[in-house]
Backbone as CSV, one residue per row, in Angstrom:
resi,resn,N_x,N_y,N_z,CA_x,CA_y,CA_z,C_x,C_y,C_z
1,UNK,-35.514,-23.756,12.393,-36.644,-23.520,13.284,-37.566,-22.444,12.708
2,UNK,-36.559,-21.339,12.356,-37.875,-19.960,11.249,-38.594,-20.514,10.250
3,UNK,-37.552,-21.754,9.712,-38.794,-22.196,8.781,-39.505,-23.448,8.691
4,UNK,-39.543,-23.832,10.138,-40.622,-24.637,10.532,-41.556,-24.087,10.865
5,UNK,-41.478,-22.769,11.572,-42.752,-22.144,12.090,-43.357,-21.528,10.711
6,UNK,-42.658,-21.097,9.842,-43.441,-19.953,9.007,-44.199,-21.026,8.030
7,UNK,-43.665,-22.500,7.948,-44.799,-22.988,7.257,-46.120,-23.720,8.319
8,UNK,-45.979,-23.158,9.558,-47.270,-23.561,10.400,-47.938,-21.747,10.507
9,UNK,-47.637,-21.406,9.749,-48.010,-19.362,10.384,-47.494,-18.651,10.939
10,UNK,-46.510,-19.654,11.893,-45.914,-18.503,12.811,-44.897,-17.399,12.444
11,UNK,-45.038,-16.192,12.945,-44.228,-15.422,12.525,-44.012,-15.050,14.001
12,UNK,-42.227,-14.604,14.432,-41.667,-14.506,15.556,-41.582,-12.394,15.207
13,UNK,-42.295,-11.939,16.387,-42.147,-10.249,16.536,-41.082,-9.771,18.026
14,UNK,-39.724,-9.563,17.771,-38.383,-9.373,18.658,-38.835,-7.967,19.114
15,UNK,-38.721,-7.795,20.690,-38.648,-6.438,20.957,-37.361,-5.574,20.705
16,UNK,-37.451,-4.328,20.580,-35.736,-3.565,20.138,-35.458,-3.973,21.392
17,UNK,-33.986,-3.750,20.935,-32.600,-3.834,21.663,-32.785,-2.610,23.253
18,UNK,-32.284,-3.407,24.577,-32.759,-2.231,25.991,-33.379,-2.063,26.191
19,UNK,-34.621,-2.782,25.573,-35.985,-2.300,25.865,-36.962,-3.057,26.643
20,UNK,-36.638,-3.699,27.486,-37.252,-4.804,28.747,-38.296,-4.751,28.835
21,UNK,-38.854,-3.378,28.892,-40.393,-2.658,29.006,-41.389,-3.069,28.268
22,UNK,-40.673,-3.512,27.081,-41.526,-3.614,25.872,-42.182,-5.170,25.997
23,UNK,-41.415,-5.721,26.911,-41.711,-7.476,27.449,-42.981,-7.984,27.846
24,UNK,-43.751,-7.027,28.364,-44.357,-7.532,29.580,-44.459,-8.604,30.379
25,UNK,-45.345,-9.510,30.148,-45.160,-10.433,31.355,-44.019,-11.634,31.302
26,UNK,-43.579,-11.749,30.155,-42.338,-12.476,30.400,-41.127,-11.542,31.127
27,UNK,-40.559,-10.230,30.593,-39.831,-9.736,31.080,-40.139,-9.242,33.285
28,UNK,-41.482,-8.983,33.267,-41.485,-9.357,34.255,-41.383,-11.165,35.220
29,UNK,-41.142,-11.889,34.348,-40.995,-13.034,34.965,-39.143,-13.166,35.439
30,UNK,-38.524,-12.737,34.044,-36.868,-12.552,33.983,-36.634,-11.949,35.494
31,UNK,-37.475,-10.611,35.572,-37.281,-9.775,37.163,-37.497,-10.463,38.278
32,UNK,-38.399,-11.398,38.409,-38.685,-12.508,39.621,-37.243,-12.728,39.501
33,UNK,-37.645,-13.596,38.611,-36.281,-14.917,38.627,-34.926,-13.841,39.121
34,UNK,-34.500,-13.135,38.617,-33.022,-12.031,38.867,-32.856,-12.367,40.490
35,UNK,-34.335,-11.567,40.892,-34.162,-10.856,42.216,-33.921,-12.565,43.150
36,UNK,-34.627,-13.651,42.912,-34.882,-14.446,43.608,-33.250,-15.489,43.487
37,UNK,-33.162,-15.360,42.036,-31.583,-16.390,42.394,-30.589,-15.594,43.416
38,UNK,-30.815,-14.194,42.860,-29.655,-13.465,44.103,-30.061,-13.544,44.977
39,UNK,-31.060,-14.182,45.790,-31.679,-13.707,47.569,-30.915,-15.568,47.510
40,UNK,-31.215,-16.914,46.190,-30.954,-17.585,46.760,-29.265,-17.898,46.996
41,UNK,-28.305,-17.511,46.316,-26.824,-17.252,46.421,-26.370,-17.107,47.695
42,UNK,-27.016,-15.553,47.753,-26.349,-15.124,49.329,-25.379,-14.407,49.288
43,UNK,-24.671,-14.601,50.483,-23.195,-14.776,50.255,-22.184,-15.724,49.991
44,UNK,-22.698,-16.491,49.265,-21.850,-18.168,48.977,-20.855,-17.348,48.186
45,UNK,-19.751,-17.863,47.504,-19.164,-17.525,47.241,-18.946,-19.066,45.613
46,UNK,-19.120,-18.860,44.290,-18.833,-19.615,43.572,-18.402,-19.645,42.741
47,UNK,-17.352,-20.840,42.300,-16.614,-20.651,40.762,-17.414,-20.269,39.612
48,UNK,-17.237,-19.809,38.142,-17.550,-20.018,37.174,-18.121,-21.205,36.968
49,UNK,-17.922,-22.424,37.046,-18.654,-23.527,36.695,-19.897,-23.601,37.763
50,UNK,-19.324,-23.246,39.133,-20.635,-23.955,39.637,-21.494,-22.327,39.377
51,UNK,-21.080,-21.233,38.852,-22.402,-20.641,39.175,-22.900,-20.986,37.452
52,UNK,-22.228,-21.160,36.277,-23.138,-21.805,35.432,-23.570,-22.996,35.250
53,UNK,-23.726,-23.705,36.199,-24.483,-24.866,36.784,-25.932,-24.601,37.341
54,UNK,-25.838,-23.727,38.179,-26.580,-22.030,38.893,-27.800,-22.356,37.839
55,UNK,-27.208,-21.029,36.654,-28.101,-20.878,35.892,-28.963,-21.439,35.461
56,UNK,-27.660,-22.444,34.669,-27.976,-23.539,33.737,-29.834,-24.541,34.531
57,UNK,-29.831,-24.745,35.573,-30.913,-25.111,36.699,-31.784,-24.030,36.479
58,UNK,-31.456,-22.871,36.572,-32.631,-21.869,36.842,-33.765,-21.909,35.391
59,UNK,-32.709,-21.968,34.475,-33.041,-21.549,33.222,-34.140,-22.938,32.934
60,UNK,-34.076,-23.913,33.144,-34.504,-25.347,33.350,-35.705,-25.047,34.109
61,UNK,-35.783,-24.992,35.541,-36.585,-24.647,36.083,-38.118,-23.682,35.587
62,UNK,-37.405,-22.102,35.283,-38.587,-21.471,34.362,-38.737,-21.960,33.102
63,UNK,-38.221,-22.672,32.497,-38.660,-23.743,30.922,-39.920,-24.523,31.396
64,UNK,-40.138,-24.984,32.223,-40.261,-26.495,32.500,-41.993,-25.725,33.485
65,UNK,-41.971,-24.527,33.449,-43.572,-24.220,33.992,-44.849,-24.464,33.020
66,UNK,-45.644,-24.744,33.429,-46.968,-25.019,33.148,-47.572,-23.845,32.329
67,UNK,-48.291,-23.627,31.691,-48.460,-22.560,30.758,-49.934,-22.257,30.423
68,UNK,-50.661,-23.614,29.748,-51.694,-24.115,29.491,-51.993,-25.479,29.733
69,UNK,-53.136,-25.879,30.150,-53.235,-27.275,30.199,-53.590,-27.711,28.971
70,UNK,-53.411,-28.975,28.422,-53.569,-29.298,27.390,-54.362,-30.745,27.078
71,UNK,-55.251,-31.092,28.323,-55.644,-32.740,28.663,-56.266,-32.198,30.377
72,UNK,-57.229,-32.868,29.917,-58.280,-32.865,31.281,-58.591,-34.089,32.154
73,UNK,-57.842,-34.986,31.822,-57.523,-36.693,32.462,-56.860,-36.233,33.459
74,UNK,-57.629,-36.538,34.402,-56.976,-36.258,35.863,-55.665,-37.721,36.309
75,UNK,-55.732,-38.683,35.192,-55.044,-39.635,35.226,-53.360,-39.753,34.149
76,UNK,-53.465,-38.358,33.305,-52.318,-37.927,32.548,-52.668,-36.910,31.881
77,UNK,-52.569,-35.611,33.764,-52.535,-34.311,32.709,-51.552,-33.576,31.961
78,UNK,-51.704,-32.975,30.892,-50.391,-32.492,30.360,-50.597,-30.794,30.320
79,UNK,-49.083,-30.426,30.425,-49.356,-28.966,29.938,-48.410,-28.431,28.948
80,UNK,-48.544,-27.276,28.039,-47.650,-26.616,27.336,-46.688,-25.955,28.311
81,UNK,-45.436,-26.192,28.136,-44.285,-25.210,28.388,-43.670,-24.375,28.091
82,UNK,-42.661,-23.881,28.081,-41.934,-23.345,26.805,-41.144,-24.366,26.906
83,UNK,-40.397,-24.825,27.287,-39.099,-26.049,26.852,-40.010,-26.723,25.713
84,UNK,-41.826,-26.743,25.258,-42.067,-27.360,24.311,-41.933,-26.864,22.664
85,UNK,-41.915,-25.308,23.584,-41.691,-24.373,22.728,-40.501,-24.492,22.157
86,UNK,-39.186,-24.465,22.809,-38.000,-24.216,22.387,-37.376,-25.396,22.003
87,UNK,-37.188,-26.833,22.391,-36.620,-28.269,22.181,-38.097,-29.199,21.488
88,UNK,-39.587,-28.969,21.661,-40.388,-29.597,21.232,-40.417,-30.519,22.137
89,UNK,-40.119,-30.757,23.147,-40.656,-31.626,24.501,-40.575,-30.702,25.792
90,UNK,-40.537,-31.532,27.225,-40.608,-31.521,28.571,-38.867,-31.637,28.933
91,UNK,-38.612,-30.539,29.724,-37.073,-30.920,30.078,-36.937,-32.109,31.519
92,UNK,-36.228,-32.807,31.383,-35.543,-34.017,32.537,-34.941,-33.443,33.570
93,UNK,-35.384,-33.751,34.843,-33.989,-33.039,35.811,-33.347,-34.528,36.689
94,UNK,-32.024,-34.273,37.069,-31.718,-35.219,37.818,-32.235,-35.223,39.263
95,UNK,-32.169,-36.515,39.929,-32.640,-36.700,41.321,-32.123,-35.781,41.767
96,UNK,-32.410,-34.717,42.876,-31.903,-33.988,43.491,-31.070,-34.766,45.077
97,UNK,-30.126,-33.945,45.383,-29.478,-34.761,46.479,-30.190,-34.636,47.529
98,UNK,-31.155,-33.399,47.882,-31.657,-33.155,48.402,-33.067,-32.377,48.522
99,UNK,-33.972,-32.560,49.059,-34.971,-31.672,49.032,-35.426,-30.592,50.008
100,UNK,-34.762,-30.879,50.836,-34.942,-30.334,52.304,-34.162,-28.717,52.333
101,UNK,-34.528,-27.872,53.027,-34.056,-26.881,52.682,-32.818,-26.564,53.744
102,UNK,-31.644,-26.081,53.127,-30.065,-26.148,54.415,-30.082,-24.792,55.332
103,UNK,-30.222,-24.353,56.092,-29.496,-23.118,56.943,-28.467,-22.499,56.097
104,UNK,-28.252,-21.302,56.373,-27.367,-20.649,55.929,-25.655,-21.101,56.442
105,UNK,-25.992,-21.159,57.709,-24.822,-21.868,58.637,-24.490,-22.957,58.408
106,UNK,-24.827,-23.669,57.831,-24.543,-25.152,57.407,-24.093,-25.301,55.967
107,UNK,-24.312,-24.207,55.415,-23.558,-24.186,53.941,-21.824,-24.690,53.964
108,UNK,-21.418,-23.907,54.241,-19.755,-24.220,54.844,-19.501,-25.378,54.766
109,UNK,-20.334,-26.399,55.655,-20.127,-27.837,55.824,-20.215,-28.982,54.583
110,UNK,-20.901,-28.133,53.683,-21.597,-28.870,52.521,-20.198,-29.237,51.258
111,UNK,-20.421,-30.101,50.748,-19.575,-30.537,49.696,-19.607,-29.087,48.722
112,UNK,-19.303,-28.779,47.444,-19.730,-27.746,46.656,-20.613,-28.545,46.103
113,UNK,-21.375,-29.793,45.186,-22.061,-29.980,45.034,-23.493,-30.186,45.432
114,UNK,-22.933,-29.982,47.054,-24.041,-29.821,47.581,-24.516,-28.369,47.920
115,UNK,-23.521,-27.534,48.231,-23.984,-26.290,47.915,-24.877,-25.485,46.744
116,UNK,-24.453,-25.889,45.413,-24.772,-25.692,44.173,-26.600,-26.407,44.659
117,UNK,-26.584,-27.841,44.665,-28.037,-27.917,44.640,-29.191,-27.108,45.566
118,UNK,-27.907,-27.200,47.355,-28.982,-26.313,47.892,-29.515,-25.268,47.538
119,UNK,-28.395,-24.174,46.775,-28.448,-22.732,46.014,-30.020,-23.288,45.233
120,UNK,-30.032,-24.386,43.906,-30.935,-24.493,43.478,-32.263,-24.829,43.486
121,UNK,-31.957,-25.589,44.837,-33.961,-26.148,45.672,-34.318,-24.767,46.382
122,UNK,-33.468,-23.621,46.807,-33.795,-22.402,47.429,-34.664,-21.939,46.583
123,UNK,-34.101,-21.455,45.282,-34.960,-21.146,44.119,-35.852,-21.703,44.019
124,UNK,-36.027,-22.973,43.731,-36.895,-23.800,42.937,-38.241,-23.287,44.539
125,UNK,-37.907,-23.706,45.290,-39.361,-23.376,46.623,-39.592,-21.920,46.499
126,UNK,-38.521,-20.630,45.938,-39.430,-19.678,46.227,-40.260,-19.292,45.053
127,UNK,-39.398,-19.795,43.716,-40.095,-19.546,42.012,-41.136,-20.419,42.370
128,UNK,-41.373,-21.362,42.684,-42.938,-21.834,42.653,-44.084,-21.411,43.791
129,UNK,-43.268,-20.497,44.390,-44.690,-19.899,44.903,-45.012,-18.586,44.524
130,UNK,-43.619,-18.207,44.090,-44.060,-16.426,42.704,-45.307,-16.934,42.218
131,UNK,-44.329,-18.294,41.499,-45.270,-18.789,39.697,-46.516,-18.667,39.784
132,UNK,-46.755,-19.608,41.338,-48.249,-19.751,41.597,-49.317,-18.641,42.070
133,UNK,-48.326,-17.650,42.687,-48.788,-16.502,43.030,-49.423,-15.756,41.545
134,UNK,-48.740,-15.325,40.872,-48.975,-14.635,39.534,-49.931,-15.061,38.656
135,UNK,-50.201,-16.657,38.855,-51.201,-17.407,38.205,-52.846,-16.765,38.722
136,UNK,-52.719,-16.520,40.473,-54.167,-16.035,40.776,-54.322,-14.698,40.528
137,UNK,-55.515,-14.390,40.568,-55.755,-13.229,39.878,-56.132,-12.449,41.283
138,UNK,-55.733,-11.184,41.545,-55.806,-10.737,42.704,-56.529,-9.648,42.365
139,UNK,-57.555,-9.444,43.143,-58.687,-8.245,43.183,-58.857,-7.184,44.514
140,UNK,-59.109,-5.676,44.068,-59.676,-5.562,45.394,-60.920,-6.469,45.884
141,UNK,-60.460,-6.175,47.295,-62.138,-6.701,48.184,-62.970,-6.656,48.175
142,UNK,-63.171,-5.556,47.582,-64.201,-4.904,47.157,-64.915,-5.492,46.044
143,UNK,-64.316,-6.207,45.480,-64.924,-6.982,43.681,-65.160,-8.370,43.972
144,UNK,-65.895,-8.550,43.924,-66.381,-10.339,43.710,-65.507,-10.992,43.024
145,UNK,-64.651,-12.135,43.400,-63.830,-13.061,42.512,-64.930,-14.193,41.971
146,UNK,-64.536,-14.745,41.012,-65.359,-16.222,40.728,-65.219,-17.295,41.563
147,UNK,-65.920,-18.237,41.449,-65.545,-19.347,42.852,-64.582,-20.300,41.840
148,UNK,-64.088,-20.930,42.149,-63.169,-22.524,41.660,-64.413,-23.335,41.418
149,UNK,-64.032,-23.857,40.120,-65.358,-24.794,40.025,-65.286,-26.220,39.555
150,UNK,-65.886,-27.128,39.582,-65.276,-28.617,39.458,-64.962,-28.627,38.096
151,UNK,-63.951,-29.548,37.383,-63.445,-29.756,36.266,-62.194,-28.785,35.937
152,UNK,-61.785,-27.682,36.851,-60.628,-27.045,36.494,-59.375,-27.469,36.911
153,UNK,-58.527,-27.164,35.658,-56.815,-27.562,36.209,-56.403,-26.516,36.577
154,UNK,-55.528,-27.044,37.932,-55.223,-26.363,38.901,-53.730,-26.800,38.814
155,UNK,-52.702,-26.058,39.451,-51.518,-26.138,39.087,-51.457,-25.707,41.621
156,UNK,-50.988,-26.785,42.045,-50.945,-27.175,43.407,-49.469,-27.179,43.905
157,UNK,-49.664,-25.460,44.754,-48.981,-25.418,45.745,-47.802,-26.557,47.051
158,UNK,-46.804,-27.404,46.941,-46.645,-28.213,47.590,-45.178,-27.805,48.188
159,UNK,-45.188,-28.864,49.457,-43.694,-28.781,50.250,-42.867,-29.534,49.899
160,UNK,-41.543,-29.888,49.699,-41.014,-30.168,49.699,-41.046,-31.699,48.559
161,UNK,-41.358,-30.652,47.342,-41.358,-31.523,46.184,-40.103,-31.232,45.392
162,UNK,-39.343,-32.194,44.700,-38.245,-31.817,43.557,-38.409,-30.572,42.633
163,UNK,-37.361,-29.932,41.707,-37.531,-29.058,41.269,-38.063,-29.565,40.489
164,UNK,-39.079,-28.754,39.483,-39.343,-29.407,38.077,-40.084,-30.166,38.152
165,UNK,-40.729,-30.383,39.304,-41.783,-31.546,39.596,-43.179,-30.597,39.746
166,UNK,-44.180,-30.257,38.405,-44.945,-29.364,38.924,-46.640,-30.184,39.486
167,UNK,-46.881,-29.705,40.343,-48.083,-31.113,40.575,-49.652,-30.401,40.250
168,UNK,-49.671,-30.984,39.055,-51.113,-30.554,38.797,-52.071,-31.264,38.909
169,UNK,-53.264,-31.168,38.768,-54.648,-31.417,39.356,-55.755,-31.734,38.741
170,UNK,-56.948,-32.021,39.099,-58.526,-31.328,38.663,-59.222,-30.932,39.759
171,UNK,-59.770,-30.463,39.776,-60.624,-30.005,40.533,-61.907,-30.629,40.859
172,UNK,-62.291,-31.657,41.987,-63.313,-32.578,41.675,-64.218,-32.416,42.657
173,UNK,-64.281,-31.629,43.720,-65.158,-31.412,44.542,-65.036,-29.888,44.711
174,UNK,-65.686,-28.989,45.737,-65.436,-27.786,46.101,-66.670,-27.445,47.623
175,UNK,-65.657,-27.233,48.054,-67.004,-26.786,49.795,-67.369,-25.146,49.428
176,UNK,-68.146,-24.670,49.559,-68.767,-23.561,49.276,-68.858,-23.027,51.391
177,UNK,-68.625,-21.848,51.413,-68.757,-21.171,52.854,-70.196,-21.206,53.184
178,UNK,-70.563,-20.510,54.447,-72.314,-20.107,54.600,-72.569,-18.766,53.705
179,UNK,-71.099,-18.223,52.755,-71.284,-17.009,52.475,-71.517,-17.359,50.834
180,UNK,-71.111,-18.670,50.468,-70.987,-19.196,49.414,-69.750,-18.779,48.421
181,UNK,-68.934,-18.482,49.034,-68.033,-18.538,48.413,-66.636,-19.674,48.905
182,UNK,-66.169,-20.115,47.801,-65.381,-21.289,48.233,-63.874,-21.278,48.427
183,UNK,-63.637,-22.088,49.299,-62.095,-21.843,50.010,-61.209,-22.744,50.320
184,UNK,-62.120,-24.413,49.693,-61.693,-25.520,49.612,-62.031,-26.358,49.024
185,UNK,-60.787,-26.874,48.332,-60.955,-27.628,47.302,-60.575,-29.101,47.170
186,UNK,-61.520,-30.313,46.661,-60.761,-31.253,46.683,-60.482,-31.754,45.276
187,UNK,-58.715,-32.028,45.116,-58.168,-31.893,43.819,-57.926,-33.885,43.722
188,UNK,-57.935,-34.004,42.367,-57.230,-35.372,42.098,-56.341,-34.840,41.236
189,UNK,-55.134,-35.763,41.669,-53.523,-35.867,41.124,-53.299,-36.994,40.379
190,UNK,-52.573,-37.293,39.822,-52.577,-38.191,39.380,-51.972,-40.111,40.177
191,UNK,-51.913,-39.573,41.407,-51.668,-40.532,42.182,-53.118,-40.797,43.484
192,UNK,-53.478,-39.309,43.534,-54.523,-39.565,44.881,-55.116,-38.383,44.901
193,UNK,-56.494,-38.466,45.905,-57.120,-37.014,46.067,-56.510,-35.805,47.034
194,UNK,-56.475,-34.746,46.673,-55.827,-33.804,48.180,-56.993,-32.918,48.577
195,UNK,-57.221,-32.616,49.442,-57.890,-31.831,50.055,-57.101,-30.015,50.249
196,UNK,-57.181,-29.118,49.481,-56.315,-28.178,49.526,-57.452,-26.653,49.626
197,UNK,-56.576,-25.804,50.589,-56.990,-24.403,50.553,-56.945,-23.846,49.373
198,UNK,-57.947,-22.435,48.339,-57.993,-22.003,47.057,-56.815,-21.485,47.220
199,UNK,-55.665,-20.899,48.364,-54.918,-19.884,48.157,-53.022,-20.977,47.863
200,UNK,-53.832,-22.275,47.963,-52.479,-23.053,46.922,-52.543,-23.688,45.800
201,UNK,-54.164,-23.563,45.159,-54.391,-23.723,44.048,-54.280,-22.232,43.033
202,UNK,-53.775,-22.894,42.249,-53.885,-21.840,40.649,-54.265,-22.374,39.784
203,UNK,-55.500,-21.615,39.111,-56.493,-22.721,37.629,-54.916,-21.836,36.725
204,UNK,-55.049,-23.090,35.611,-54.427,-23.103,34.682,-55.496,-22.776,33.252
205,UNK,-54.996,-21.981,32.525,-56.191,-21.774,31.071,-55.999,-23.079,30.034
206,UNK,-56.626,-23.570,29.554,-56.823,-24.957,29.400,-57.203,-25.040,27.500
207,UNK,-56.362,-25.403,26.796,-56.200,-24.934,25.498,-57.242,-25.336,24.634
C-alpha cells in the first residue's frame, strides 16, 4: 500500500505516540464515536464476541461516511469515504433485523443477536446526526451564514433508515423567507424529490 501511494505522491505524516491532540478533526471524530457507543451499550452486559461484533459495526459505520462528493447526477451520486481510502471501495452491510429503535426494558427479551444489532442501530441514529451536525457550519447570530443554493450536495438527515445507508441529494429548488434567507429546501434523491428543513441538510464539498 506505501508503495502504491508513493508512486501516486502520496506521502503518509503519523502523529507521535499519546498524542490525540495532534489529530484534530479526525481524533475529534474517535471522541464522538467513544462517548456515543458507550451511551449506546448501557448497561447491557456482553461477551467478547458480541462486543467485537460492537465494534467491528461501529468501525464500518464511521468508514462508510461521506467525505466529498464526487458526481453531481442527482441520478448516481457518489462520494469519497475512507473505506475508499483504506480497501479502495464502499463497505456492504447486512440487512439489519431491525430498524426501529428497542426500549431499554425490552432488551432482556431480545435474542443476543438482537441485542447486538439494537446496541448498533442506537449508534448508527445518534452518529448520523453528530456526522451531520459537524458537517454545518455553526456561527454566531450575529454573522450572516450563506443561503443553500441550487446544485449543492447535501448529505439528508433521515428516520429510520439502515445503518450505512447515507442518503444524499441535490439541491434543486430553495424557498427564500420575506427576510431572504432560506430554510427550505427541495432535494432530489435518487429515487424522488423531498421537501426538507436547512437544519437536516448538510452541503457536502464536492471534489
Amino acid at each position: 500500500m506505501v508503495e502504491h501511494a508513493a508512486t501516486h505522491g502520496t506521502e503518509f505524516v503519523f502523529i507521535p505516540p499519546r498524542a490525540p491532540h495532534f489529530g484534530g478533526l479526525w481524533e475529534a471524530a474517535v471522541k464522538v464515536a467513544k462517548h456515543l457507543l458507550i451511551r449506546a451499550i448501557g448497561s447491557a452486559l456482553l461477551s467478547k464476541d458480541e462486543l467485537d461484533t460492537i465494534v467491528v459495526e461501529v468501525e464500518a459505520i464511521l468508514n462508510t461516511r461521506p467525505i466529498v462528493a464526487v458526481t453531481t447526477n442527482p441520478n448516481d451520486i457518489q462520494a469519497i469515504t475512507p473505506a475508499h481510502l483504506l480497501a479502495g471501495r464502499t463497505l456492504g452491510a447486512l440487512p439489519p433485523v431491525s430498524v426501529q429503535r428497542v426500549n431499554d426494558d425490552k432488551l432482556s427479551y431480545l435474542s443476543r443477536w438482537r441485542l447486538v444489532s439494537a446496541i448498533k442501530e442506537r449508534f448508527w441514529t445518534s452518529w448520523l446526526r453528530e456526522y451531520l451536525l459537524s458537517l454545518q457550519q455553526k456561527q454566531k447570530w450575529t454573522k450572516d451564514q450563506h443561503n443553500l443554493v441550487e446544485g449543492t450536495i447535501v448529505l439528508i438527515q433521515e428516520d429510520n433508515i439502515p445503518s450505512q445507508a447515507w442518503l444524499l441529494g441535490v439541491v434543486t429548488k430553495v424557498f427564500p423567507g420575506s427576510d431572504g434567507k432560506v430554510r427550505v429546501a427541495e432535494v432530489k434523491t435518487k429515487n424522488n424529490h423531498v421537501k426538507r428543513a436547512i437544519h437536516r441538510l448538510a452541503p457536502l464539498p464536492i471534489n
